[in-house]
C-alpha positions as CSV (number, residue, x, y, z in Angstrom):
1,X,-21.5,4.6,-5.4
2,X,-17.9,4.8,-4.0
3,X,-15.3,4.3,-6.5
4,X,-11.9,4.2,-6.3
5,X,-9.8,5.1,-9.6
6,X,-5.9,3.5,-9.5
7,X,-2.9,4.6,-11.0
8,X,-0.1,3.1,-11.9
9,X,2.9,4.7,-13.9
10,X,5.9,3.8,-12.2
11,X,7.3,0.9,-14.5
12,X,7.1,0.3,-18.0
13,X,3.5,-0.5,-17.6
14,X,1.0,2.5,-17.8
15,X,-2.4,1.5,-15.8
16,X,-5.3,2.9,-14.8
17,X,-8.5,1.3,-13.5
18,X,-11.9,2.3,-12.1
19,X,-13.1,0.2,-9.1
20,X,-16.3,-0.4,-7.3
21,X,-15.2,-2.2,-4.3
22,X,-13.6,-5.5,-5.7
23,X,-15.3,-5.4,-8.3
24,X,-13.6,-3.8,-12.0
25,X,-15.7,-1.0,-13.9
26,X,-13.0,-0.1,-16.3
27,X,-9.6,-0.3,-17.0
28,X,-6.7,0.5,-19.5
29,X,-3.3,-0.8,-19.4
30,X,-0.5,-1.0,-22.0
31,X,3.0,-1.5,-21.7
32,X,4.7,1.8,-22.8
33,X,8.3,1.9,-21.7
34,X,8.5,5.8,-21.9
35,X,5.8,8.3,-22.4
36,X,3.4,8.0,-19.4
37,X,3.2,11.8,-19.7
38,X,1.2,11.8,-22.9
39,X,-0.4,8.2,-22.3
40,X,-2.1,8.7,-18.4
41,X,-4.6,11.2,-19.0
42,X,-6.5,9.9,-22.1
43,X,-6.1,6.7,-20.5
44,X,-8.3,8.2,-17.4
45,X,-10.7,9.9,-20.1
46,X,-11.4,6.8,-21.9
47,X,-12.8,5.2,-18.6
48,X,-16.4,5.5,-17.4
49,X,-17.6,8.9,-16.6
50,X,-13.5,10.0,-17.0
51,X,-12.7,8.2,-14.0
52,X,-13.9,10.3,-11.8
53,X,-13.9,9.0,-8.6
54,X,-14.2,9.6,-4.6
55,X,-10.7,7.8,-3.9
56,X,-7.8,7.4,-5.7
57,X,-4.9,5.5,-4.9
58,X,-1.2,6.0,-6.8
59,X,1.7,3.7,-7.5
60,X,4.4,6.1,-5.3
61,X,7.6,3.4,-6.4
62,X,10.1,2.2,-6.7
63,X,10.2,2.4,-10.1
64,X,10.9,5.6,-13.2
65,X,11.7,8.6,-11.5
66,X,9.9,10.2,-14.2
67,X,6.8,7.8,-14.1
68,X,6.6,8.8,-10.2
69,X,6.6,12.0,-11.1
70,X,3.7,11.7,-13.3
71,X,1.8,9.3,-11.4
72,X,1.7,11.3,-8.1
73,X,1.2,15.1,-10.3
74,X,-2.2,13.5,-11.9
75,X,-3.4,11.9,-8.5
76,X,-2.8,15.3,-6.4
77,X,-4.3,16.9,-9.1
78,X,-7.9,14.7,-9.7
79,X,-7.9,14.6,-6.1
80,X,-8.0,18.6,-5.7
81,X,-10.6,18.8,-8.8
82,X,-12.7,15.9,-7.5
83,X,-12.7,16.6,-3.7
84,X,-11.1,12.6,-3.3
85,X,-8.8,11.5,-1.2
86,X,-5.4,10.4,-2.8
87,X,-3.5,7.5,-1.0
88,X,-0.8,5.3,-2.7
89,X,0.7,2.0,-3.0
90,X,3.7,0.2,-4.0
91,X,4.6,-1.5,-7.3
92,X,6.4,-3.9,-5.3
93,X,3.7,-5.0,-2.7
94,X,1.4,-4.7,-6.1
95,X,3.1,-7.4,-8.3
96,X,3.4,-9.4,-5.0
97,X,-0.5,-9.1,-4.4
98,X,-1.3,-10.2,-8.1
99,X,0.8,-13.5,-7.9
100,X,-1.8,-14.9,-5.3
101,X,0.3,-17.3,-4.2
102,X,-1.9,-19.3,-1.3
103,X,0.7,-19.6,0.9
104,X,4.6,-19.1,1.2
105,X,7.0,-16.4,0.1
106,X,8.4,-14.7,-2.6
107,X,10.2,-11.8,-3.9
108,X,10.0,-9.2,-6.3
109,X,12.9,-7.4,-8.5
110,X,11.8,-4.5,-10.6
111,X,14.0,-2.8,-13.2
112,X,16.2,-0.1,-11.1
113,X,18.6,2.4,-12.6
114,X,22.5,1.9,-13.1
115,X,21.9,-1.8,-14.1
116,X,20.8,-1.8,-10.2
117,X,17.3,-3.9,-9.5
118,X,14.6,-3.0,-6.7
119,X,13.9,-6.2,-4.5
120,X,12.0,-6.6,-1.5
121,X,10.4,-10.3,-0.2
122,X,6.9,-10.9,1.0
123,X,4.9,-13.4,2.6
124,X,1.1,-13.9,2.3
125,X,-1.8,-14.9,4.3
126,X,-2.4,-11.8,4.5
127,X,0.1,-10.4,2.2
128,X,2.6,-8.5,4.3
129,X,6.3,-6.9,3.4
130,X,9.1,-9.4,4.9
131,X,11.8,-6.6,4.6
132,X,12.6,-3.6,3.5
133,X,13.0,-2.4,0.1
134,X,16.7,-2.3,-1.4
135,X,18.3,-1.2,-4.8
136,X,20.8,-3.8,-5.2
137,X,23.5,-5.2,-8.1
138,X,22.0,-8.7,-9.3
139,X,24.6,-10.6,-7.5
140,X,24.3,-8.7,-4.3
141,X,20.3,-9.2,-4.9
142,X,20.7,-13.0,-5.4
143,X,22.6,-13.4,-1.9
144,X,20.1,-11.3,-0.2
145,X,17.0,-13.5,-1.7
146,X,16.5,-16.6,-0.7
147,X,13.2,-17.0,-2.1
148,X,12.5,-20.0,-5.1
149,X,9.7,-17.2,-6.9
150,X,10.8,-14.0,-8.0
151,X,9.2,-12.0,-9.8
152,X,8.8,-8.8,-11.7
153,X,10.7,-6.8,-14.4
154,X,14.3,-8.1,-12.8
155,X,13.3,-11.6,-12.1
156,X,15.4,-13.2,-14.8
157,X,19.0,-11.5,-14.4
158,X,18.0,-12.4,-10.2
159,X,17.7,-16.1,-11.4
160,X,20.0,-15.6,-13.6
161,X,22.9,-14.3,-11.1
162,X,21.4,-16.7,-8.5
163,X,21.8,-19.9,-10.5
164,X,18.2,-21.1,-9.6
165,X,15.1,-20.8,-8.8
166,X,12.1,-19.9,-11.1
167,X,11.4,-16.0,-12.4
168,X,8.0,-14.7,-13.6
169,X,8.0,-11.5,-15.1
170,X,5.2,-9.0,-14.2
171,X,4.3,-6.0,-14.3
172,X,2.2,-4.1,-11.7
173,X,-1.9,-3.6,-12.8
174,X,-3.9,-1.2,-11.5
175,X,-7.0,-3.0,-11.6
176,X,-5.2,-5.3,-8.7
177,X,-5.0,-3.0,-6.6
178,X,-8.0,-4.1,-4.8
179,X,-5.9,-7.0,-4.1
180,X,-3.7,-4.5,-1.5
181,X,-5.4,-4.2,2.2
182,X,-3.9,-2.2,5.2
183,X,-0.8,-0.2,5.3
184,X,-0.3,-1.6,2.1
185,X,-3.2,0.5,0.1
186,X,-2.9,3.2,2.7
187,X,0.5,5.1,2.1
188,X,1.2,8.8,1.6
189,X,1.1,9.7,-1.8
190,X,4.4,10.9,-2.0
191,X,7.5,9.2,-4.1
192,X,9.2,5.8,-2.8
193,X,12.8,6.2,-4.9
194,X,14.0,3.4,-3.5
195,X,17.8,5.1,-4.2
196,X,19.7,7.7,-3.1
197,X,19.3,10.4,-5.8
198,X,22.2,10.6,-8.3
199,X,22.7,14.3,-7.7
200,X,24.6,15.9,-5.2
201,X,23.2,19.3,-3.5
202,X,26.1,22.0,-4.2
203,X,28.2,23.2,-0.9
């Protein structure tokens, strides 16, 4: 039996899931803010035979720098002990695939840093990224977004700096990440910051 263990650290939420095809073996997911660190690994004991898996697939951002972090560090590291190959994913393109919207667009605005959000638009049948991701202000987010859906973390101050249209908030589930097909379960594991970093290398 191939299964495929995801992880997901890079928002608020802290999800893992254990996956035989489509089909969902085991999963744990809590909404932690802070302290994915301490949470992730129990979370992967606690599933069905630890977790242990042939593929595993990360959430690689836009989201915590710290959650990344963490995310990525257990994948690499399963992947090494288990012999499985580690691939990753997008929290964006992950709350996008879980709305299942039949038809249409919409976007989705995460929670950045500096009061910033992460927004990016996608269209489905199939699911596919419209643009490129961006860390914008709200206001400069709700002139870039023309979308009526939003959803996500930053939904409401979109709307709210838009003046209309209707936010969900959402947070990214590992145990949808079977929902993801193509390029958009099959990126390096390596971090999406979605940001230029704050610090400056010294001259």
């Amino acid at each position: 039996m191939a299964l495929l263990l995801s992880i997901e650290t890079a928002t608020a939420a802290c999800s893992v899931a254990l996956l035989d095809g489509d089909a969902l073996v085991a999963e744990r997911h809590e909404i932690v803010g802070r302290g994915h660190a301490e949470r992730l690994v129990p979370m992967i004991a606690e599933l069905t035979d630890a977790g242990r898996a042939t593929n595993i697939l990360v959430d690689c951002g836009p989201g915590s720098f710290t959650g990344v972090r963490v995310g990525l560090a257990a994948a690499r590291a399963l992947g090494f002990g288990w012999a499985a190959e580690v691939g990753g994913f997008s929290s964006l393109a992950l709350v996008a695939a879980a709305a299942k919207e039949a038809a249409g667009t919409v976007a989705v605005a995460i929670t950045g840093g500096h009061g910033e959000l992460f927004v990016q638009r996608f269209a489905y049948g199939p699911l596919r990224a419209l643009d490129e991701l961006a860390s914008l202000t709200p206001e400069q987010a709700a002139a870039r977004i023309p979308d009526h859906l939003v959803l996500g973390s930053g939904a409401a101050a979109l709307i709210e700096a838009r003046g209309h249209g209707e936010a969900r908030e959402a947070w990214p589930r590992a145990a949808d990440v079977h929902l993801l097909s193509g390029e958009l379960a099959g990126l390096p594991p390596r971090p999406i910051y979605g940001r230029v970093p704050d610090a400056k290398p010294q001259s």
